[in-house]
C-alpha positions in Angstrom: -10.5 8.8 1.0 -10.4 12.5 0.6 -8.3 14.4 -1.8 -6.0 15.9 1.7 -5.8 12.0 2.5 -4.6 11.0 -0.8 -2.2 13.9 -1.0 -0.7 12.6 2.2 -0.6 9.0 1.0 1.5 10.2 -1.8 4.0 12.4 0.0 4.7 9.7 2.4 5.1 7.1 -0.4 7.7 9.6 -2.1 9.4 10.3 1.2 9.6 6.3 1.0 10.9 5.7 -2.0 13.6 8.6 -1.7 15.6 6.1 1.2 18.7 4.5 0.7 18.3 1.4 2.6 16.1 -1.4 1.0 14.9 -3.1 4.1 13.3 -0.2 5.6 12.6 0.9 2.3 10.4 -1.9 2.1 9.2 -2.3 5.5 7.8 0.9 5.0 6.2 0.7 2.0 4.6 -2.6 2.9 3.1 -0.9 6.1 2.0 1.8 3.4 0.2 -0.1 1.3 -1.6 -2.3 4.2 -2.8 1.0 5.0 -4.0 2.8 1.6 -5.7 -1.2 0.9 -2.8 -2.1 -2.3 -1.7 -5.7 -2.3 1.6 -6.5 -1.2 2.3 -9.8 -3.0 3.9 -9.6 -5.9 1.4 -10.2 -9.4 2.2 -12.8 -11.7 1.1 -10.9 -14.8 3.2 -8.8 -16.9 2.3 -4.7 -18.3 0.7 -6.2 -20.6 -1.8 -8.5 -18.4 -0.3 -11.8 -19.5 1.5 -14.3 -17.7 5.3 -14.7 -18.2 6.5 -17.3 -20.5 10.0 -18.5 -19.2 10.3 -17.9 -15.4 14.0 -17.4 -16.0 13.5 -14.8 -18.5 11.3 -12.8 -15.6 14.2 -13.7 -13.1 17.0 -12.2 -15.4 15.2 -9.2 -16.4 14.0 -8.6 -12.3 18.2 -8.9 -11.9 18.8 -6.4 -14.6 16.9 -3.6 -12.8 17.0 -4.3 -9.2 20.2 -5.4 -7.2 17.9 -7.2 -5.1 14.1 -9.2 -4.4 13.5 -6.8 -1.7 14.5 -3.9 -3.9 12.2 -5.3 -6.7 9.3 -6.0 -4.2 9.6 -2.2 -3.0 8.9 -1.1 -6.5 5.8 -3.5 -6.8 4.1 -2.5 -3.9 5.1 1.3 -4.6 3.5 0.6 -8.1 0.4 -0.9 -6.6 0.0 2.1 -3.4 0.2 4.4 -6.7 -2.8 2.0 -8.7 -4.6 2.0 -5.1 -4.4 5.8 -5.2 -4.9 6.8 -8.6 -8.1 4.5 -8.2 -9.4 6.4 -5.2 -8.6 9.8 -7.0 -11.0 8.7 -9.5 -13.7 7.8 -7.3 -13.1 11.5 -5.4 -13.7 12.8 -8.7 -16.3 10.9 -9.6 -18.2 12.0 -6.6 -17.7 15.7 -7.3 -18.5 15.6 -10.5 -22.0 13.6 -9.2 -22.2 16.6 -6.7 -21.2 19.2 -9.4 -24.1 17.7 -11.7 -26.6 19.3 -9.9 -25.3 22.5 -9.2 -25.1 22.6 -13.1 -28.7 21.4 -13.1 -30.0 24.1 -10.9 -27.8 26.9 -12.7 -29.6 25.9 -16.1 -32.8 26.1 -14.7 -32.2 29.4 -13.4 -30.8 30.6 -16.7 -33.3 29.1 -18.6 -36.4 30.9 -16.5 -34.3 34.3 -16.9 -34.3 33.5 -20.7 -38.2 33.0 -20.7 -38.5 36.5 -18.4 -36.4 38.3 -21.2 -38.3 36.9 -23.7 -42.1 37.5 -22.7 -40.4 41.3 -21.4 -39.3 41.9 -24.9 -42.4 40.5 -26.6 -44.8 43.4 -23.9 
């Protein structure tokens, strides 16, 4: 993906994200994160890569925050569009920064064969 790409894929996942109904809400983001290559199921690990103890503790604490599953599957798949793009970010950067190398390369060649001119001018 390109950086314009990414910047789109993020403005449409906000303009997602900032609807009130839940079932387009989702449709959309689903559709969203088909498209960018996120998963859409939801992960069985926790934030802290381990899996959940008491499935009625993960229930309870999914109730706390969301008033529904379709609410709380919106926020997983928005969660895993923004992984999917902060991953392809990196490899964008990663790739100019590969490019950039030899610029920086070439530049220090040049500046060391000016510095070996100066020299051997100063030493005549």
């Amino acid at each position: 993906m390109t950086r314009n790409e990414i910047e789109q894929y993020r403005k449409k996942l906000a303009k997602i994200l900032r609807q009130n109904d839940a079932k387009q809400k989702w449709e959309q983001a689903r559709d969203l994160a088909l498209e960018v290559g996120a998963p859409v199921w939801p992960s069985k690990v926790n934030e802290l890569g381990q899996l959940p103890q008491d499935p009625d503790a993960a229930k309870l604490k999914r109730d706390m925050w969301f008033r529904d599953e379709r609410e709380a599957a919106t926020a997983e798949i928005a969660r895993n569009i923004h992984f999917a793009l902060q991953t392809a970010t990196m490899i964008d950067m990663c790739r100019t920064a590969n490019r950039n190398v030899w610029v920086a390369l070439i530049a220090s060649v040049v500046a060391f064969l000016s510095m070996v001119a100066a020299w051997l001018a100063a030493i005549r």
